[in-house]
C-alpha positions in Angstrom: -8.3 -11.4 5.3 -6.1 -8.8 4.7 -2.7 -11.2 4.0 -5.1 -13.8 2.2 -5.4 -10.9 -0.5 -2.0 -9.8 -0.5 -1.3 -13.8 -1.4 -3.5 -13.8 -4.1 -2.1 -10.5 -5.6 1.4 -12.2 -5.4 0.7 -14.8 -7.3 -1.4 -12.8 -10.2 1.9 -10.1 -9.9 4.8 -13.6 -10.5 2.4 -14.0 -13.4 2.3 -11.2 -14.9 6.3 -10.3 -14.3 7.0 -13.2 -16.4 5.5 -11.9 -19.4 6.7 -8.4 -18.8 9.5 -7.0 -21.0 12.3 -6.7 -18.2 13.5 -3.1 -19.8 10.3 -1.3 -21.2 9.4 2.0 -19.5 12.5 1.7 -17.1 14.0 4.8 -18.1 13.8 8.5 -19.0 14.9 9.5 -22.8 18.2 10.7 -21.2 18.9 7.4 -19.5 18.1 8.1 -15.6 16.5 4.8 -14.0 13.0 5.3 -13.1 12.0 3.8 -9.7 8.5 4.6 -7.9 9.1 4.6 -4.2 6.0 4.5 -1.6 6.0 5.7 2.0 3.6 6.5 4.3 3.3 10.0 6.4 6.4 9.1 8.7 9.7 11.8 8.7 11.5 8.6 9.6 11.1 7.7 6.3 10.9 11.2 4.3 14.8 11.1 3.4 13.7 10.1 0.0 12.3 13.4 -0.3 15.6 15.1 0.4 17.5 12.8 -1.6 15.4 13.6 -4.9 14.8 17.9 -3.8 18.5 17.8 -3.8 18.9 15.7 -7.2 21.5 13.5 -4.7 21.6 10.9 -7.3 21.3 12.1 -11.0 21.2 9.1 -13.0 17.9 8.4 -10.7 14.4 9.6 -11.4 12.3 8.7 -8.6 8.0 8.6 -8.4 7.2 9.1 -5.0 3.9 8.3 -3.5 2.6 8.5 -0.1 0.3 5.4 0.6 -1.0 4.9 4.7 -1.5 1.7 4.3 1.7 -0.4 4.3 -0.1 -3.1 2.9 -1.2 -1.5 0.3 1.9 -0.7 -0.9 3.3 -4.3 -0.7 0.3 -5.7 -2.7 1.1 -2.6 -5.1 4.8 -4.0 -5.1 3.9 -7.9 -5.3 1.6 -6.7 -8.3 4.7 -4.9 -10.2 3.5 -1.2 -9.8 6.1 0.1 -7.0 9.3 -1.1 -6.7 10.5 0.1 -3.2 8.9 1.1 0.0 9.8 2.2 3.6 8.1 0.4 6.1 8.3 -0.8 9.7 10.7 -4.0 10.2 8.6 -7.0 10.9 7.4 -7.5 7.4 9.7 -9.8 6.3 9.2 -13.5 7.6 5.6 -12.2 6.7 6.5 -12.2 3.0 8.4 -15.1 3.1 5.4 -17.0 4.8 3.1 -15.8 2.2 5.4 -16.5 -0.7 4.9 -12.5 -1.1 7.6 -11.6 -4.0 8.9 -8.6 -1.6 12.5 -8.2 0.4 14.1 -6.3 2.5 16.9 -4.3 1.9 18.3 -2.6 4.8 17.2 -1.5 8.3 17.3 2.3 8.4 16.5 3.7 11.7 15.9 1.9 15.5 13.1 3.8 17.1 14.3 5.6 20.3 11.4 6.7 22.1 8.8 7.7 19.3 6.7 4.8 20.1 4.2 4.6 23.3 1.8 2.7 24.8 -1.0 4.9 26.5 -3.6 4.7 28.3 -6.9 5.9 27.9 -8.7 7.7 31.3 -10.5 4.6 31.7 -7.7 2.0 33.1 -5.0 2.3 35.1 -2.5 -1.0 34.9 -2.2 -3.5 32.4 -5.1 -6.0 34.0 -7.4 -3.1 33.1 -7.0 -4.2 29.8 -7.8 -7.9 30.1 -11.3 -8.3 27.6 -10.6 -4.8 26.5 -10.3 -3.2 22.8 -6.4 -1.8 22.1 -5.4 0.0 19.2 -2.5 -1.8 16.8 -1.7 -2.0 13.1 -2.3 -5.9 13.0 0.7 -7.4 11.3 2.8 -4.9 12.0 5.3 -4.0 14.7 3.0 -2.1 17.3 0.9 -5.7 17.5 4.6 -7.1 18.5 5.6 -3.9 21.4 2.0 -4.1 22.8 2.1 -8.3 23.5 5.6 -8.3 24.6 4.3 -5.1 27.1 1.2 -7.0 28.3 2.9 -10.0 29.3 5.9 -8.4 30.9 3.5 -6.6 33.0 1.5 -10.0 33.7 -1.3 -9.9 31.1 -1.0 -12.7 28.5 -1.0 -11.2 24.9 -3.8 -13.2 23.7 -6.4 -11.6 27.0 -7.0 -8.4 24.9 -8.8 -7.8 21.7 -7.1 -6.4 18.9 -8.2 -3.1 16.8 -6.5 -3.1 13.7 -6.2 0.8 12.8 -3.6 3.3 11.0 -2.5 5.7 13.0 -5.1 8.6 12.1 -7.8 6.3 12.9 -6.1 5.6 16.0 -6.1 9.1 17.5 -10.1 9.6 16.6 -10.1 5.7 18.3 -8.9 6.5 21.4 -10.3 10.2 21.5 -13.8 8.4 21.3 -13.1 6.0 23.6 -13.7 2.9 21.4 -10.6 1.3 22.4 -8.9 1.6 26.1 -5.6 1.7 24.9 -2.9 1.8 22.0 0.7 2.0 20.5 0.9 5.0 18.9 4.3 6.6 17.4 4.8 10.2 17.0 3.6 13.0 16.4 0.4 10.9 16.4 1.1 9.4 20.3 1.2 13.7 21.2 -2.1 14.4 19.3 -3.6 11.5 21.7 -2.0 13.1 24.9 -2.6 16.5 24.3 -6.5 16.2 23.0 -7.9 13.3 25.5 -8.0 14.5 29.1 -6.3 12.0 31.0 -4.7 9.6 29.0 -1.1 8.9 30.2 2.2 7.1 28.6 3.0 3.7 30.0 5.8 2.7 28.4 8.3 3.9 25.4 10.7 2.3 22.8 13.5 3.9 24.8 13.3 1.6 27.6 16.4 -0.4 27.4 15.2 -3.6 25.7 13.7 -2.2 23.1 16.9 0.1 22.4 18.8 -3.1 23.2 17.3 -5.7 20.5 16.3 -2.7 18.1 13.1 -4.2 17.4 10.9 -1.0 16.9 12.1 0.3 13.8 12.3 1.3 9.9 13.3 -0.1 6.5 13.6 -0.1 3.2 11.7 -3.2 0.9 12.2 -3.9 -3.2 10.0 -5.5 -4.9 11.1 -9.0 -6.2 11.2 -8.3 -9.7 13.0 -5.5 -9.0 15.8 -7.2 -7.7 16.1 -9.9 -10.0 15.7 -7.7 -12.8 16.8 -3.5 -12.1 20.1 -4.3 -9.4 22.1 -1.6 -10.9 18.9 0.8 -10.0 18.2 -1.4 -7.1 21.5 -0.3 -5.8 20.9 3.3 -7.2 18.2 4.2 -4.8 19.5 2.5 -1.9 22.5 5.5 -2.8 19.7 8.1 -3.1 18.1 7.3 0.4 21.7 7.4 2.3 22.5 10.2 0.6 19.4 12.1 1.7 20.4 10.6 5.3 23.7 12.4 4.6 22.6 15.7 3.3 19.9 15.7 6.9 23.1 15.1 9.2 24.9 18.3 7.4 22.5 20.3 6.5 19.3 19.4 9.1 17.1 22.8 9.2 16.9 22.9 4.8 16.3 18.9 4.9 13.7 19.3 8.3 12.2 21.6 5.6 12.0 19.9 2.4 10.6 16.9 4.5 8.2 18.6 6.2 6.6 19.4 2.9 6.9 16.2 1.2 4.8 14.8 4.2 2.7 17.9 4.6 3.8 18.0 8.5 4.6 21.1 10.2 8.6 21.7 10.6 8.1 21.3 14.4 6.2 17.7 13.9 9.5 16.7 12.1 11.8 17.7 14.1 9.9 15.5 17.0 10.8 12.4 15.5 14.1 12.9 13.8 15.4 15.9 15.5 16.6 19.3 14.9 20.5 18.8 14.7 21.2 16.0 12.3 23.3 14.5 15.6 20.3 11.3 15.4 20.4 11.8 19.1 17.9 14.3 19.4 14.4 12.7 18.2 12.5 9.9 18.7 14.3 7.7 15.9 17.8 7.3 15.2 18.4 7.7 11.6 21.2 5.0 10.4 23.5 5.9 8.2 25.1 3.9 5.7 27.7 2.5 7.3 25.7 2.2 10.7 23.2 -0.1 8.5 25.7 -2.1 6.6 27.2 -3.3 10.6 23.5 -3.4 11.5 22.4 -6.0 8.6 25.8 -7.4 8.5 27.2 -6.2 5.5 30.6 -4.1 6.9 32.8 -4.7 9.3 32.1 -2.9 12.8 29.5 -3.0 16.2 26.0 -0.4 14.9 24.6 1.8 17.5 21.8 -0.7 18.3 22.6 -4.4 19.2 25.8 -6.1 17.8 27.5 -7.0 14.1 24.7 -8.9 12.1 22.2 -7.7 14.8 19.4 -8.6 12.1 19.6 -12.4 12.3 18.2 -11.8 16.2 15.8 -9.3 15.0 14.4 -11.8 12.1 14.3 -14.3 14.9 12.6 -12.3 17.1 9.5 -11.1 15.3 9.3 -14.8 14.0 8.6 -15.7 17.2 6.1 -13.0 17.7 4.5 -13.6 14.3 4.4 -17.6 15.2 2.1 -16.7 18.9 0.0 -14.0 16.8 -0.6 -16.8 14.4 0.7 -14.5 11.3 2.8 -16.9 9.8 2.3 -21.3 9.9 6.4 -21.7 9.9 9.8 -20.1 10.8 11.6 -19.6 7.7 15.6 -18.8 6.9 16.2 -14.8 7.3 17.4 -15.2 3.3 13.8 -15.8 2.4 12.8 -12.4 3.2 15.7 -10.5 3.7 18.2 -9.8 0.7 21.7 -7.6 1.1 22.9 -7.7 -2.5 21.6 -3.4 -2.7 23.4 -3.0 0.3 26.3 -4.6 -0.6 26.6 -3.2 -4.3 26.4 0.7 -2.1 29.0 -0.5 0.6 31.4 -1.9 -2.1 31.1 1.5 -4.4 32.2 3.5 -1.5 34.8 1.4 0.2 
């Protein structure tokens, strides 16, 4: 239901970008480029925060919202009222399925043992869960981790039923007991562990396939008519969010700081998932930076720390494949119908 309205808020947002004025209300009076950006409560993601706290790019002006559900914010893009968003990676071949007017940009950070599947007291193995109620965000990446976990561990992805939750409804799911088990990332997978007796981690994104293929992860999205019609800001606040990436790595206690109140987190919440030392090592993601997504999505010369050169042309294949047995998308489609490097390229180029 929820992708059948997104596709019907495409189609009214292509209509209504056509009659737009391409320029009105783009800028400030002193000519900085205004782009609204959208997140949701993730420090993976709250390097936008730094990036503007720390005026990294001052010919920018950026509107930051915090929306929970990524969905949302891609029906708020396809209808022409946000221009960027950070979201989990799988979105793409979505988009392109749906004719969705969204792209992706870059991949920003590989998850690196954030992301858990646990248990609840009542099962033990995977065949516990067989005809059983698990917790995912349907459409998104956790659906992906929890059917490639089930059938590596002999259950068949299709033998449990699916609860499609955000993650704050996902804690107060499995607290209650109303589903048996879920992929959580942190610090909501801790809130689980720490407030329902007996529930136990099975399985994290560190294991070596999932560091391997990179497929748990983060990035960054622009609307359509954003990058048809805004590249120069399109390029601008790719700049701002690898900038904020940068200013992290030298600088991580302020940045842990400033994030940690853009998201209304504590400090120590932060520092779980990105870590404390600006090293990328040390948390539960491993924040890209510029150079380390440009190898990533192709765009410069050079191996990433996750998979090889160009590793996203696997990735894209990958989650097609997933989205294809989920039934989320009817067809496989070329990664250039959902994925776009011209930002990327434009950033690389300007500092090369």
């Amino acid at each position: 239901m929820k992708l059948k309205l997104l596709a019907m808020m495409a189609g009214a947002a292509i209509l209504s970008v056509g009659c737009k004025d391409k320029t009105a209300g783009n800028q400030t009076d002193d000519g900085k480029e205004i782009v609204n950006v959208s997140l949701f409560s993730w420090p993976g993601y709250a390097f936008w925060f730094v990036a503007k706290e720390k005026n990294l790019v001052p010919e920018l002006e950026m509107n930051i919202s915090i929306i929970e559900d990524p969905y949302e914010s891609f029906a708020q893009m396809a209808a022409g009222q946000l221009d960027v968003t950070s979201s989990t990676v799988e979105y793409g071949p979505i988009a392109a399925d749906q004719g969705v007017p969204v792209k992706m940009v870059a991949y920003t950070n590989p998850s690196y043992g954030t992301d858990k599947i646990i248990f609840g007291p009542s099962v033990q193995t995977a065949a516990d869960l067989k005809g059983k109620r698990v917790a995912v965000l349907e459409g998104g990446l956790t659906q992906i981790y929890m059917g490639i976990w089930l059938e590596e561990n002999g259950v068949k992805f299709d033998e449990v039923e699916y609860t499609n939750v955000i993650m704050d409804d996902a804690v107060a799911a499995m607290v209650s007991g109303s589903v048996a088990a879920g992929e959580f990332w942190e610090p909501f997978g801790g809130k689980v562990l720490s407030t329902l007796k007996g529930s136990k981690v099975m399985a994290t994104s560190h294991d070596p396939y999932f560091k391997k293929t990179a497929l748990l992860g983060d990035g960054m999205y622009m609307s359509g008519s954003f990058l048809e019609d805004r590249p120069k800001a399109a390029a601008l606040v790719m700049k701002a969010y690898f900038a904020g990436v940068k200013y992290w790595k030298e600088n991580p206690d302020e940045a842990n700081e400033i994030m940690a109140k853009g998201l209304g987190f504590t400090v120590e919440d932060v520092v779980t998932v990105i870590g404390a030392d600006g090293s990328s090592i040390d948390g539960g993601i491993y924040p890209f930076n510029l150079e380390e997504s440009a190898r990533f999505m192709g765009v410069m010369d050079g191996e990433p720390p996750f998979g090889s050169n160009n590793e996203i042309t696997n990735h894209w294949n990958l989650t097609t494949e997933w989205w294809l047995k989920f039934g989320q998308v009817k067809k496989a489609h070329p990664m250039e119908a959902g994925i776009d490097l011209a930002p990327l390229e434009a950033v690389v180029a300007g500092v090369n």
